[in-house]
Each structure stands twice: as structure tokens, then as C-alpha cells.
N, CA, C and O atoms as CSV, one atom per row, in Angstrom:
chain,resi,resn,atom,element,x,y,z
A,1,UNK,N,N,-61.940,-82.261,-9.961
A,1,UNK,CA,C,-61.540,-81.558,-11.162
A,1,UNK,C,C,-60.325,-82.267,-11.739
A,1,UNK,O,O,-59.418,-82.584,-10.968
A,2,UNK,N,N,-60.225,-82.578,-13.220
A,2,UNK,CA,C,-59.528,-83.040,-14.078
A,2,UNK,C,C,-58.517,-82.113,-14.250
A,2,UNK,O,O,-58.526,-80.984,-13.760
A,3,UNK,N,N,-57.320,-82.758,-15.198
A,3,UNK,CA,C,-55.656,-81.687,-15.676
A,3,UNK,C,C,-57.071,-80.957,-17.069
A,3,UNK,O,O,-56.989,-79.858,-17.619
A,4,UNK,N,N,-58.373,-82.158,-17.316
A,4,UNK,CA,C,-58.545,-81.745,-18.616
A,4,UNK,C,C,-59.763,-80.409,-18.287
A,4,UNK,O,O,-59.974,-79.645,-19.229
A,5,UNK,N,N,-60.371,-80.217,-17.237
A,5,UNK,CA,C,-61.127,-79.135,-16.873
A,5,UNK,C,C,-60.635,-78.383,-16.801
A,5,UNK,O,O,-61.026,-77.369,-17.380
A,6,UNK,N,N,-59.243,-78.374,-15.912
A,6,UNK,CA,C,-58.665,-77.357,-15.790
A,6,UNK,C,C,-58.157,-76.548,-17.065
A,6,UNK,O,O,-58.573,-75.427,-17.356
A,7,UNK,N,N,-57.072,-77.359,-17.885
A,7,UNK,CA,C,-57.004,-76.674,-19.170
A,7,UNK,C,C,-58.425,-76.227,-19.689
A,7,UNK,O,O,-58.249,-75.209,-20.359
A,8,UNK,N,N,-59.926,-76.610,-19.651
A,8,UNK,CA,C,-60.928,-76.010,-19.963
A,8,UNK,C,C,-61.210,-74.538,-19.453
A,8,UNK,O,O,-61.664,-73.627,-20.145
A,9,UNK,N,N,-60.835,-74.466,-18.026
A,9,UNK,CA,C,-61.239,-73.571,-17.423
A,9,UNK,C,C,-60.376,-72.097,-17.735
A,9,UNK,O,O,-60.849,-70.993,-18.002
A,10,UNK,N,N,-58.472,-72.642,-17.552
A,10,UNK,CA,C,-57.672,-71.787,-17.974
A,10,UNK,C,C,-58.638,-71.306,-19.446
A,10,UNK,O,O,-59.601,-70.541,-19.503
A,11,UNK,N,N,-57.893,-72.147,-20.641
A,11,UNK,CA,C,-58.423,-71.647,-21.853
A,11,UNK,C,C,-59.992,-70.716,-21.787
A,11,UNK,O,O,-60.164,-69.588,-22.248
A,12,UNK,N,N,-60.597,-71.227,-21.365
A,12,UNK,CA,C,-62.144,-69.925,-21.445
A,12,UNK,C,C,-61.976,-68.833,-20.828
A,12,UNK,O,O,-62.342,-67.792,-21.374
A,13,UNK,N,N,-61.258,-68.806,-19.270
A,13,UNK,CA,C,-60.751,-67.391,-18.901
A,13,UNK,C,C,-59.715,-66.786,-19.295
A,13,UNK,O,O,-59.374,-65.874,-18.542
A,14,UNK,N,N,-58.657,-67.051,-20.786
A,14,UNK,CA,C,-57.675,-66.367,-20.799
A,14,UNK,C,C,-57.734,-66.221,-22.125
A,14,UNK,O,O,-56.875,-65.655,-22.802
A,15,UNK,N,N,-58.946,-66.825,-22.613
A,15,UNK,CA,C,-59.076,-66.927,-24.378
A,15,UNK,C,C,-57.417,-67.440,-25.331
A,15,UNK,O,O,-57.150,-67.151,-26.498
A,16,UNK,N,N,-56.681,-68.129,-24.498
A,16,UNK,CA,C,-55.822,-69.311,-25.216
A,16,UNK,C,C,-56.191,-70.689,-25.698
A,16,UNK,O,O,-56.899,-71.603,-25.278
A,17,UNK,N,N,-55.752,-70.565,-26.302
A,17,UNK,CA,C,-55.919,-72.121,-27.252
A,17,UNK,C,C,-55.519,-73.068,-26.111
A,17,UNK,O,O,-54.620,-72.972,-25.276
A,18,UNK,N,N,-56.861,-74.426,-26.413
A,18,UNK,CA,C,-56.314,-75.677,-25.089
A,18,UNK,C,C,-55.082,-75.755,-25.497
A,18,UNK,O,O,-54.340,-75.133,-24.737
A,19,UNK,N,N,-54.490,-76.295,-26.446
A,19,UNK,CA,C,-53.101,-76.852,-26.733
A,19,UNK,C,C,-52.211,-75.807,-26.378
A,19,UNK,O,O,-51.432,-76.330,-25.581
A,20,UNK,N,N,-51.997,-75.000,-26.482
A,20,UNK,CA,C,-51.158,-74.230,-25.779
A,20,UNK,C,C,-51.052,-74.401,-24.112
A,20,UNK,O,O,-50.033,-74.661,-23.473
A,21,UNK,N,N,-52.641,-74.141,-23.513
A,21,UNK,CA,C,-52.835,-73.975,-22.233
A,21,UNK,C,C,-51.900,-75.975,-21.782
A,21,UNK,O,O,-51.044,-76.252,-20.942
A,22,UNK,N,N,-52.509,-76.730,-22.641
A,22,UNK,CA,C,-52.015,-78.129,-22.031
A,22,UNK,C,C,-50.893,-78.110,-21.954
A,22,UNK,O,O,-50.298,-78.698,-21.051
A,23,UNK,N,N,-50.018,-77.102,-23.324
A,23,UNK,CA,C,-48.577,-77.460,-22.833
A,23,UNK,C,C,-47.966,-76.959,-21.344
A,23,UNK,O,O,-47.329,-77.702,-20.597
A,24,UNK,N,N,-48.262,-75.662,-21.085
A,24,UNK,CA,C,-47.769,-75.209,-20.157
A,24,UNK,C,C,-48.348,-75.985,-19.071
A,24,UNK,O,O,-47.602,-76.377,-18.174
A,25,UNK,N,N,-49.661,-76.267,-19.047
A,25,UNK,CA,C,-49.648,-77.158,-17.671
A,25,UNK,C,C,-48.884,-78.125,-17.723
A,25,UNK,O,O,-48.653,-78.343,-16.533
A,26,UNK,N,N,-48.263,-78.946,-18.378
A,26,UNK,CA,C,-47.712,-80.165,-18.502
A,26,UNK,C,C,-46.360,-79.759,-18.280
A,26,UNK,O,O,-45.689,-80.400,-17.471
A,27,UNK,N,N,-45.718,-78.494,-19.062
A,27,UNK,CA,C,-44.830,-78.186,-18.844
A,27,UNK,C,C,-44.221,-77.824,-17.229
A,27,UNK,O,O,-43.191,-78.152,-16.639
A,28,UNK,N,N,-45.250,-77.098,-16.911
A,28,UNK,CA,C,-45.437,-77.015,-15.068
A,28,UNK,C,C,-45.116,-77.969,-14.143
A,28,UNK,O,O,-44.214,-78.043,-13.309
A,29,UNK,N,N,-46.127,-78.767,-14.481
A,29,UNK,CA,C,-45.969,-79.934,-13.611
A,29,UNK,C,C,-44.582,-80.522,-14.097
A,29,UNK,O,O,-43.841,-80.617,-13.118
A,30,UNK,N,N,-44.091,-80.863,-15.021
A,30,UNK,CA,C,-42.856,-81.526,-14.962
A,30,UNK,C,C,-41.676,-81.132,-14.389
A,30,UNK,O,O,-40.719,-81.813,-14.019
A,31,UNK,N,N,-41.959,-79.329,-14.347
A,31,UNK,CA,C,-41.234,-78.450,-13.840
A,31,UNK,C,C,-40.940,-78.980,-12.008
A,31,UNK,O,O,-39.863,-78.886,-11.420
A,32,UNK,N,N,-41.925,-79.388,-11.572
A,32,UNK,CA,C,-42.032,-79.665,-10.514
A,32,UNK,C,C,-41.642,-80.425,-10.261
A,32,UNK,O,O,-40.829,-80.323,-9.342
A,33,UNK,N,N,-41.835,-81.483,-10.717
A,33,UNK,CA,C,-41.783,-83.461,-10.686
A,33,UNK,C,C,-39.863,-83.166,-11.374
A,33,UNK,O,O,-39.391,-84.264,-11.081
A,34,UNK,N,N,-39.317,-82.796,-11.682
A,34,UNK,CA,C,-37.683,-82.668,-11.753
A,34,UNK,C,C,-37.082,-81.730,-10.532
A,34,UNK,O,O,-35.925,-81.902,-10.148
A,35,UNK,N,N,-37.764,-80.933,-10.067
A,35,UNK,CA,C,-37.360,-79.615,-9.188
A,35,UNK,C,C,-37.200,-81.077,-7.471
A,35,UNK,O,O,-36.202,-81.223,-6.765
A,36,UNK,N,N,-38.412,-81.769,-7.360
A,36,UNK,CA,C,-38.860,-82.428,-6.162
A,36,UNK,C,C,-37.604,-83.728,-6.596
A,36,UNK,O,O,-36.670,-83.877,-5.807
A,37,UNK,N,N,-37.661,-84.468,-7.660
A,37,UNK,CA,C,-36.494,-85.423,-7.965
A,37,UNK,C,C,-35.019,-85.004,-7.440
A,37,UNK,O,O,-34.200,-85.735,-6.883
A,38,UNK,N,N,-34.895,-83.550,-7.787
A,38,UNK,CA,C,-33.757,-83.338,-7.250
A,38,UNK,C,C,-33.242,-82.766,-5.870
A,38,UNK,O,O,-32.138,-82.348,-5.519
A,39,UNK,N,N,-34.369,-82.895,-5.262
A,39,UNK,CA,C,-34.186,-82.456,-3.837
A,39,UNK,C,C,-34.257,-80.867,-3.682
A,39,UNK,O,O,-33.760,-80.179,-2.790
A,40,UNK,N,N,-34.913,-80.519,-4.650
A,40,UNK,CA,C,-35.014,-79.010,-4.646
A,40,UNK,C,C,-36.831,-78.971,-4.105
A,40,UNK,O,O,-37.711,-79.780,-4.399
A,41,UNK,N,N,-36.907,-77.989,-3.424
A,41,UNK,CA,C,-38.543,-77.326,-2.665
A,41,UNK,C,C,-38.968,-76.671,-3.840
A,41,UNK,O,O,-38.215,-76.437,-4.785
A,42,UNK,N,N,-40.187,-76.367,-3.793
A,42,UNK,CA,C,-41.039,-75.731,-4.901
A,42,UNK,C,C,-41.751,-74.769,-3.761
A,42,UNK,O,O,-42.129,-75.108,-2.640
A,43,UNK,N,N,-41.812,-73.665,-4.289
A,43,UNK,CA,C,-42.295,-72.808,-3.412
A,43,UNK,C,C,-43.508,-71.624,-4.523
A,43,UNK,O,O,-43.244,-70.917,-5.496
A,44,UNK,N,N,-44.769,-71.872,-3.816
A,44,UNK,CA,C,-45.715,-70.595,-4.290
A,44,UNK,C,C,-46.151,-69.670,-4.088
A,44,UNK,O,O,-47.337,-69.560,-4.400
A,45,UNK,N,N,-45.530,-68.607,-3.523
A,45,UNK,CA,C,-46.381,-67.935,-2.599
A,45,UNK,C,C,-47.809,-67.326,-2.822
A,45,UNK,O,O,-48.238,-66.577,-3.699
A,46,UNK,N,N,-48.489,-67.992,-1.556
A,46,UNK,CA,C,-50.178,-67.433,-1.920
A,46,UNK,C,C,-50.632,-68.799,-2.353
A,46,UNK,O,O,-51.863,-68.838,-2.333
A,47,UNK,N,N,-50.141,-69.834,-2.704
A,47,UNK,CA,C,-50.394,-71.383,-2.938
A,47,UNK,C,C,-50.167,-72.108,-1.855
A,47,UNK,O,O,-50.910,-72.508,-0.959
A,48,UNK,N,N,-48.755,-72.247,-2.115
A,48,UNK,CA,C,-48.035,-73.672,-0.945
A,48,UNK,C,C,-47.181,-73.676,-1.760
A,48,UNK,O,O,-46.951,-73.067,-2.804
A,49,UNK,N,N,-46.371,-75.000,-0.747
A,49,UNK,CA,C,-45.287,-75.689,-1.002
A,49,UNK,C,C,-44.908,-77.298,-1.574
A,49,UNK,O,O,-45.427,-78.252,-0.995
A,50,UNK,N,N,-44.382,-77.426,-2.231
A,50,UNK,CA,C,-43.875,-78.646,-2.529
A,50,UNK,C,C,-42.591,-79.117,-2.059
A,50,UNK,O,O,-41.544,-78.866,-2.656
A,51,UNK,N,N,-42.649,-79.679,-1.181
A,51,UNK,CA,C,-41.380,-80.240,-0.561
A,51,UNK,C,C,-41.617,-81.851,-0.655
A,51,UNK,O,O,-42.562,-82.500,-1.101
A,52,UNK,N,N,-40.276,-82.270,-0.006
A,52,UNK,CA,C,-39.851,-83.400,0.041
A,52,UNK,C,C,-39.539,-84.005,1.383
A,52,UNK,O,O,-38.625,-83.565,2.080
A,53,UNK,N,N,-40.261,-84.965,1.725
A,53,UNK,CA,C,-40.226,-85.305,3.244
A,53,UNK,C,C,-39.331,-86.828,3.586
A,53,UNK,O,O,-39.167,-87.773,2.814
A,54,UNK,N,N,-38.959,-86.716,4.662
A,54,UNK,CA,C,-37.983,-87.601,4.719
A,54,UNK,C,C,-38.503,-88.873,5.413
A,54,UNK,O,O,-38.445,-88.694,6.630
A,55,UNK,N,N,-38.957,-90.006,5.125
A,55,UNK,CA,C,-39.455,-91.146,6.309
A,55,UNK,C,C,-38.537,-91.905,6.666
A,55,UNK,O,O,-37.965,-92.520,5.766
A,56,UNK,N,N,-38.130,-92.099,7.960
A,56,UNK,CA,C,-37.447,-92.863,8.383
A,56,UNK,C,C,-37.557,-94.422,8.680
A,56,UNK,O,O,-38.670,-94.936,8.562
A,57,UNK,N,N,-36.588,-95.124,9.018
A,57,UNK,CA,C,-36.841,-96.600,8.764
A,57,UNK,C,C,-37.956,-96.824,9.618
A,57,UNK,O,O,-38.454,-96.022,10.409
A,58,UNK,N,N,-38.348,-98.162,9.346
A,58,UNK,CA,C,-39.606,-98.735,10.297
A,58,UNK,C,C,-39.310,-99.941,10.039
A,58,UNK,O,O,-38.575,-100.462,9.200
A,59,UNK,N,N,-40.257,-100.509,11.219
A,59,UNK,CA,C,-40.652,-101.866,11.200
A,59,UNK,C,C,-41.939,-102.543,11.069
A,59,UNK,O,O,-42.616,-102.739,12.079
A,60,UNK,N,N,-42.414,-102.989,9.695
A,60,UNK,CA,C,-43.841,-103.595,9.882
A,60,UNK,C,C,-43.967,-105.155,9.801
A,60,UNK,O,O,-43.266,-106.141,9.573
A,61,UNK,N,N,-44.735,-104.956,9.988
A,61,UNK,CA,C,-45.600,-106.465,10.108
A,61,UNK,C,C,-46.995,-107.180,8.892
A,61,UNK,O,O,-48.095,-106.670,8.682
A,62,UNK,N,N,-46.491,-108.324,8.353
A,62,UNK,CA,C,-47.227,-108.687,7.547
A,62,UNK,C,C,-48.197,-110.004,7.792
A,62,UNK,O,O,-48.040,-111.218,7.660
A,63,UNK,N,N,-49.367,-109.075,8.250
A,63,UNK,CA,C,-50.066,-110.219,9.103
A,63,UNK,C,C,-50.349,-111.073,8.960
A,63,UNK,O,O,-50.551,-111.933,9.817
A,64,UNK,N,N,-50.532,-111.198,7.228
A,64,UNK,CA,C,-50.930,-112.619,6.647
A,64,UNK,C,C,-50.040,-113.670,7.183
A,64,UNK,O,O,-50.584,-114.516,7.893
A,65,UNK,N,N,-48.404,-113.800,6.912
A,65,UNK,CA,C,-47.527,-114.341,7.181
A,65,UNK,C,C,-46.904,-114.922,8.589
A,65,UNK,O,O,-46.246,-115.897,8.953
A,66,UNK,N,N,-47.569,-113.613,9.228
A,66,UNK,CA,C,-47.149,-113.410,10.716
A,66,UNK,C,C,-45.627,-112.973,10.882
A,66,UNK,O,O,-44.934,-113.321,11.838
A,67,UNK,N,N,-45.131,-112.053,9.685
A,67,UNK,CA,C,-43.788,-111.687,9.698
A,67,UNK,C,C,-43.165,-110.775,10.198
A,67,UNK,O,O,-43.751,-110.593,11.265
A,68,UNK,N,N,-42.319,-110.038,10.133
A,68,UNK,CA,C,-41.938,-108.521,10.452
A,68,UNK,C,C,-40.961,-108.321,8.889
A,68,UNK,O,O,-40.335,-109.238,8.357
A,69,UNK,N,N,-41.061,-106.680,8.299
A,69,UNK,CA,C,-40.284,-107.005,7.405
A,69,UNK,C,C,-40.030,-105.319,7.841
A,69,UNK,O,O,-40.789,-104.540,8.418
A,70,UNK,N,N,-38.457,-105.104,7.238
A,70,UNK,CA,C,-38.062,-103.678,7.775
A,70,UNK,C,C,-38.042,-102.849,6.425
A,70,UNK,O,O,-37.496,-103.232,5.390
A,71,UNK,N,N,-38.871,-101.392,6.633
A,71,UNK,CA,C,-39.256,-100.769,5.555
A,71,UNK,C,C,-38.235,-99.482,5.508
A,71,UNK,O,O,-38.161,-98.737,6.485
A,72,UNK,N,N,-37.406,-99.242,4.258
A,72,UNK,CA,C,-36.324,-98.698,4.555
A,72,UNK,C,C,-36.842,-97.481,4.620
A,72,UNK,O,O,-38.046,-97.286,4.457
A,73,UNK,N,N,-36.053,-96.610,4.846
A,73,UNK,CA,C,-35.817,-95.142,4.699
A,73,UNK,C,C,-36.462,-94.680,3.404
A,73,UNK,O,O,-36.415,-95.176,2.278
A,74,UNK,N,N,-36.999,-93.738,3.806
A,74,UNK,CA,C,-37.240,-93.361,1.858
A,74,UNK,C,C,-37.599,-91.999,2.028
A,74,UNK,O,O,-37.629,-91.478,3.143
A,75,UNK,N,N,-37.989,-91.138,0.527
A,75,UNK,CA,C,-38.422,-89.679,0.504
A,75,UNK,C,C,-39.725,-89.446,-0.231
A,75,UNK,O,O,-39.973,-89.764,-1.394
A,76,UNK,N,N,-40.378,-88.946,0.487
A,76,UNK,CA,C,-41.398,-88.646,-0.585
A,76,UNK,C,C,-42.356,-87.227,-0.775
A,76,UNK,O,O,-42.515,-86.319,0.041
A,77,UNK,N,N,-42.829,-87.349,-1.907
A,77,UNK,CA,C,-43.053,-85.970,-2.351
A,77,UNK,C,C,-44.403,-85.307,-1.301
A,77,UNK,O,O,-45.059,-86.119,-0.649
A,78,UNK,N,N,-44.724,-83.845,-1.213
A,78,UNK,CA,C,-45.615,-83.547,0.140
A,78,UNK,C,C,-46.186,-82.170,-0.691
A,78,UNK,O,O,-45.607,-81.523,-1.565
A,79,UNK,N,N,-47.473,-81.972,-0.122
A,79,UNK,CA,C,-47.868,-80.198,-0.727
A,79,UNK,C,C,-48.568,-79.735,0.449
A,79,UNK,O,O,-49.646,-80.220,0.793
A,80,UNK,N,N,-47.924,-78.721,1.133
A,80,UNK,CA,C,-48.370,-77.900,2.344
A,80,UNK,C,C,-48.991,-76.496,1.982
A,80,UNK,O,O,-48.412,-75.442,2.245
A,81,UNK,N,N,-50.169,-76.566,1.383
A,81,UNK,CA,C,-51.242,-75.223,1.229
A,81,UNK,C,C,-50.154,-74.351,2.209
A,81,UNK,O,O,-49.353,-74.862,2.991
A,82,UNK,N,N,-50.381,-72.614,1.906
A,82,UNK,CA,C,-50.294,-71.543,1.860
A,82,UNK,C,C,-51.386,-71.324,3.381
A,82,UNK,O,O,-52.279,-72.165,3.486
A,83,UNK,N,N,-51.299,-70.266,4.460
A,83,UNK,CA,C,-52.211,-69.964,5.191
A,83,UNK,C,C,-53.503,-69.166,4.498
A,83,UNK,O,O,-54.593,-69.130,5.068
A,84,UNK,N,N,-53.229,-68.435,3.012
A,84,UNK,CA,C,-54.296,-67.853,2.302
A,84,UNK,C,C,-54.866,-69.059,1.836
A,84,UNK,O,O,-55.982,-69.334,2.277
A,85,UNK,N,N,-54.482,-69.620,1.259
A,85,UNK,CA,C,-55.197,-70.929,0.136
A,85,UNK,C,C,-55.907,-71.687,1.380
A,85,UNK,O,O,-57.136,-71.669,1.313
A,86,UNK,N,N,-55.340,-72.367,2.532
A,86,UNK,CA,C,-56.093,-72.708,3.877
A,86,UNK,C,C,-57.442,-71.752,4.015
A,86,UNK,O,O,-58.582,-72.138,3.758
A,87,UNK,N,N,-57.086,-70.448,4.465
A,87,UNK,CA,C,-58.311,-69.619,4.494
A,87,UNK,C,C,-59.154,-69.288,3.427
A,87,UNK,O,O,-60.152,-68.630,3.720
A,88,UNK,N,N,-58.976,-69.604,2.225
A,88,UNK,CA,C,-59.964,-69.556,1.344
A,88,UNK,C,C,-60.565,-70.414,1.044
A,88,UNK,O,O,-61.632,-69.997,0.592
A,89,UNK,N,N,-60.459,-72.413,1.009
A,89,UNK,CA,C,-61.048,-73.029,1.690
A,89,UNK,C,C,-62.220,-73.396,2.679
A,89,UNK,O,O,-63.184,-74.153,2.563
A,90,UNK,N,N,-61.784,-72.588,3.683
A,90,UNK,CA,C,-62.547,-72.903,5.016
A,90,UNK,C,C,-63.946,-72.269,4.276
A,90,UNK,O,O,-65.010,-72.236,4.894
């Protein structure tokens, strides 16, 4: 499923105009994508979570080369389903 089905789907079950429905999804998601930039959790209850996970340094290997190159530290964004949203799923 597409951002553009979805605005299809919202708009037919809520009888809003797509353009409206697109803004707020867009608006949403950005809501998120600044909330996760700033080290802030996103929380849904009955959804999940949007957090931010922490990877620690490593060491890989680039086989072509036969190198080792060290991969720093970094953060990155994560979405951990809800135990309802899990069970509705299954």
C-alpha cells in the first residue's frame, strides 16, 4: 500500500477531500521525521512506537579490498508495533 492509497482509502471512509486528507498525512509524517531528528520517541498507543536506536561502533570488512574499515557510532530511526497491532496481524 501506497501514502497515495492510503489518502484514497482515508478520503472514501471519512468523505474528505484527498487534498486535505494528503495534507495531514504529510503533515503527520513530518510531525514525526522532526519529533525522531530531535531525539524525541513518538508514541501511539494501540499502534507502536517510533523510537530512536542507538548503534554502536563496529568493525567491518570490505572484502573486495581485503580491508577493515571502522563504522562509527550512529542513530537510527526504529517502529516497534503495539502488542494489539502484533495481534491483529497474526
Amino acid at each position: 500500500m501506497t501514502k497515495a492509497d492510503i489518502v484514497n482509502e482515508i478520503a472514501k471512509n471519512t468523505g474528505i477531500d484527498k487534498a486535505s486528507v494528503l495534507a495531514t498525512v504529510e503533515a503527520f509524517m513530518e510531525t514525526i521525521k522532526e519529533s525522531l531528528a530531535n531525539s524525541e520517541n513518538v508514541y501511539l498507543r494501540g499502534f507502536g512506537s517510533f523510537v530512536i536506536k542507538e548503534r554502536a561502533e563496529k568493525t567491518a570488512r570490505n572484502i573486495s579490498k581485503n580491508t577493515t574499515i571502522i563504522i562509527p557510532a550512529h542513530k537510527i530511526p526504529a517502529f516497534k508495533p503495539a502488542k494489539t497491532f502484533v495481534s491483529t496481524v497474526k
